[in-house]
N, C-alpha and C positions, 0 to 999 in steps of 0.2 A: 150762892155764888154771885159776885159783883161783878158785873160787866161794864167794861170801858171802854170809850170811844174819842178816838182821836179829831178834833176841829183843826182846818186850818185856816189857817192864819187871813182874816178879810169875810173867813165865811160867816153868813147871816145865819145864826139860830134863833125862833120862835119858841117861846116860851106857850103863850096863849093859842090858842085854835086857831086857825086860819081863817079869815074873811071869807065870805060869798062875792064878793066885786075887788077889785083893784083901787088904787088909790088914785092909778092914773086910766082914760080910757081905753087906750090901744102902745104895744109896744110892737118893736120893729125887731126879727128876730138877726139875733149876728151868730157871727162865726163862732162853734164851738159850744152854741147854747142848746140846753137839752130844753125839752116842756119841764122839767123838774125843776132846772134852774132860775125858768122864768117866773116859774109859782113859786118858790124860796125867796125871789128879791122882790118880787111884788108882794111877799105877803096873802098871797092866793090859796084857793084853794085847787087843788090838781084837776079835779071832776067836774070846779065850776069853768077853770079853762077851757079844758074840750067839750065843754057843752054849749061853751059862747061862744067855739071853733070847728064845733062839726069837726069833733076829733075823735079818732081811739088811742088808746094808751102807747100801742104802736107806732104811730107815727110820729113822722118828724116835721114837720113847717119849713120848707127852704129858708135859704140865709135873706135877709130883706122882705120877709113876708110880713104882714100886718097882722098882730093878732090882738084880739079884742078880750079887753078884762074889767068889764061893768056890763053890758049887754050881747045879743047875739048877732054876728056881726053879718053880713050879705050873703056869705056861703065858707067853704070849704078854702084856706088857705092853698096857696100852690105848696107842693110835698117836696122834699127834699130828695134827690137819686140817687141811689148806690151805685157808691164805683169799683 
């Protein structure tokens, strides 16, 4: 069976493995971005994010948080609330 999958339109696919660091050293998280989204445009990989952020898979980084993508950064980003 062939299975098909839809891209849209701006989205960034990786062909090759993901890196272990970022290209750039710290992104700033905005509205509407998951940790999957940031590891997709950074070219990252998802496990070396939250381990340079004192992350679990779970959480989410508030909107304007610092998060680091080459080393481990000072601590645990501020968490985002459910409303």
């Amino acid at each position: 069976m062939k299975v098909q999958e839809v891209v849209d339109k701006g989205q960034l696919i990786y062909i090759m493995r993901k890196r272990k660091v970022g290209l750039n050293e710290q992104h700033i998280v905005k509205t509407g971005e998951t940790l999957a989204d940031i590891a997709q445009s950074e070219a990252l990989r998802i496990e070396s994010l939250l381990e340079y952020n004192f992350l679990q898979p779970n959480m989410q980084p508030a909107v304007g948080s610092v998060l680091y993508l080459r080393s481990k950064g000072p601590g645990m980003p501020a968490l985002a609330t459910g409303k």
